[in-house]
C-alpha positions as CSV (number, residue, x, y, z in Angstrom):
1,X,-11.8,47.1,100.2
2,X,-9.5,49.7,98.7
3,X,-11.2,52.6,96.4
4,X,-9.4,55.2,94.5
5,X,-10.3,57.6,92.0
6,X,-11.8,57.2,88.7
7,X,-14.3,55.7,86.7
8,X,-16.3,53.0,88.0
9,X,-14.2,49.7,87.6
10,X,-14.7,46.5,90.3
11,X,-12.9,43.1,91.0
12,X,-12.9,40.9,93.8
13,X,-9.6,38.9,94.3
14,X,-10.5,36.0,96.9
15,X,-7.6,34.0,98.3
16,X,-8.5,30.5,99.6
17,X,-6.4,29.0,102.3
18,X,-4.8,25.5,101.6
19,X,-7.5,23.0,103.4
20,X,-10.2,25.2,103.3
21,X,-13.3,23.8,102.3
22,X,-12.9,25.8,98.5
23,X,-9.6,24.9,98.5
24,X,-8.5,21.3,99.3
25,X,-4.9,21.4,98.5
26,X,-2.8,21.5,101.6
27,X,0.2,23.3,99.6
28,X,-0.7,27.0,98.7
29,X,-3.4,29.7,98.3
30,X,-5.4,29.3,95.5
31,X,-6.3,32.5,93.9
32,X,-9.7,33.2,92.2
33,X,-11.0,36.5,90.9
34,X,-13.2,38.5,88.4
35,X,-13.2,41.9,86.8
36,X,-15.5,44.2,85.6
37,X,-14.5,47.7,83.8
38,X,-17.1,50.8,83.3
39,X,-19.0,49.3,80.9
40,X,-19.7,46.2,83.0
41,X,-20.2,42.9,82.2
42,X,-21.5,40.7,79.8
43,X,-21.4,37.3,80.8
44,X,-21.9,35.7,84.3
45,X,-18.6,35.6,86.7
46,X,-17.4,31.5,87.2
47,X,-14.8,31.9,89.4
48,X,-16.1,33.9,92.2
49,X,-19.8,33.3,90.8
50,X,-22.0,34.7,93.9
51,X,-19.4,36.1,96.6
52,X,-18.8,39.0,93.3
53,X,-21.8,40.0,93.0
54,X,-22.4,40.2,96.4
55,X,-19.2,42.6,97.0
56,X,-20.3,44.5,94.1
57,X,-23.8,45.6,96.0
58,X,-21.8,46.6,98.9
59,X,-19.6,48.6,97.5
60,X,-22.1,50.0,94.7
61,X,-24.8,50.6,97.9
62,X,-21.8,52.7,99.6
63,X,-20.4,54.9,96.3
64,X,-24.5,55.6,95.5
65,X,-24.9,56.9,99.4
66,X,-22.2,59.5,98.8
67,X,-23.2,60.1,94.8
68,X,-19.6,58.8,93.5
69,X,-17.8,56.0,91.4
70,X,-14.4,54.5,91.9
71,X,-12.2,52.1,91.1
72,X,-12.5,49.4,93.6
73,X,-10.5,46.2,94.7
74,X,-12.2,43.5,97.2
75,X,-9.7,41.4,98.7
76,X,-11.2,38.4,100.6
77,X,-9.4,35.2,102.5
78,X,-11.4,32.4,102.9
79,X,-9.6,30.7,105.5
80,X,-9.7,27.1,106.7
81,X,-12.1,28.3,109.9
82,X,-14.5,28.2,107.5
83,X,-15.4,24.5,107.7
84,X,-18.9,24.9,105.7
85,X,-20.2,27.2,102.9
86,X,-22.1,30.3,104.2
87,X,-23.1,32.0,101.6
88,X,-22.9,35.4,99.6
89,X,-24.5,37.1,102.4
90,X,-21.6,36.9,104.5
91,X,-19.5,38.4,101.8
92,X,-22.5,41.2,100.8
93,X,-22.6,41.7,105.0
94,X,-18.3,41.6,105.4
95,X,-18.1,44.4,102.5
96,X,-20.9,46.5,104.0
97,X,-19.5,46.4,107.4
98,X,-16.1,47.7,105.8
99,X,-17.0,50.9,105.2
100,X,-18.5,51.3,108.6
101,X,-16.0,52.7,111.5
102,X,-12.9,54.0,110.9
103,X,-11.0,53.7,107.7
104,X,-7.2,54.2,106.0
105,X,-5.7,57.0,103.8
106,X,-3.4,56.6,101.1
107,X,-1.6,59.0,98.3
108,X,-2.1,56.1,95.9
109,X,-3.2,53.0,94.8
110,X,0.0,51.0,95.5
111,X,0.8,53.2,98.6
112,X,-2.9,51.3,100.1
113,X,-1.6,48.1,98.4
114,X,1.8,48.6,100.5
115,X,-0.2,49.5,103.8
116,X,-2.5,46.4,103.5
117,X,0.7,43.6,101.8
118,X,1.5,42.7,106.0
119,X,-2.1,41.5,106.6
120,X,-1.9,39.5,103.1
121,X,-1.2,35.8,103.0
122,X,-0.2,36.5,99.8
123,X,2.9,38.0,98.1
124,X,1.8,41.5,95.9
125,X,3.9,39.6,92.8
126,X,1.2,36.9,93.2
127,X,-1.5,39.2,93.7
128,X,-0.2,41.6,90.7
129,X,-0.1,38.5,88.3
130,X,-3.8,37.6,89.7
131,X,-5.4,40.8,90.0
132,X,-6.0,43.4,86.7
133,X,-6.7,46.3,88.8
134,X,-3.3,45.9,90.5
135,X,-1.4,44.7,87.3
136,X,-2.6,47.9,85.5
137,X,-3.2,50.7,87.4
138,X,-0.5,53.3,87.0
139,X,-0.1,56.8,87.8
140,X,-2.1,59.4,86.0
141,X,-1.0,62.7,84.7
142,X,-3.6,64.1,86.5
143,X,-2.5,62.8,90.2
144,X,0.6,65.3,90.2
């Protein structure tokens, strides 16, 4: 879960390892996400369906605690340990549990992006094409 400043703005990028049960291909990730921007949405998420709205509560639970809105990327791999569907409650419980315990520091948004690209089984090119949070967030003005 990576916040930064700004208005409120929310997507969950899952990545689904070849042969896991959402992703039956045995050559490559297969990337799935959804975006919502301040204004929210107005249609029902397909992609991620559930598992988005579930990582939306957890992080909207944790900004509400501390009176606050961000920008927010959820990056979740479903990987092939997974042998059965669980449902959203793991995702809502996996967010939740983010936030507890210790947690990182970065300048920017693409400095956390950098920290985080080693644990990724993806490629930030892939996720950038993937993701509109990390294809569009640039530097303000206002962060110098």
């Amino acid at each position: 879960v990576i916040l930064a400043p700004g208005n409120w703005e929310f997507e969950l990028v899952e990545m689904k390892a070849p042969d896991s049960v959402w992703n039956p291909e045995a050559s490559d990730y297969y990337l799935a996400s959804a975006h919502e921007g301040y204004e929210g949405r107005t249609g029902y998420v397909e992609e991620t369906a559930g598992a988005y709205y579930a990582a939306r509560l957890g992080v909207l639970e944790h900004l509400q605690e501390r009176d606050r809105q961000a920008k927010c990327l959820v990056l979740r791999e479903v990987t092939d340990d997974y042998w059965a569907p669980v449902g959203v409650w793991q995702v809502r419980e996996g967010v939740r549990h983010a936030f507890e315990g210790d947690h990182g520091e970065a300048e920017t948004f693409h400095d956390a992006l950098r920290a985080l690209e080693p644990q990724l089984p993806i490629s930030r090119t892939a996720l950038r094409r993937k993701s509109n949070l990390v294809a569009g967030l640039q530097t303000a003005l206002t962060d110098f």
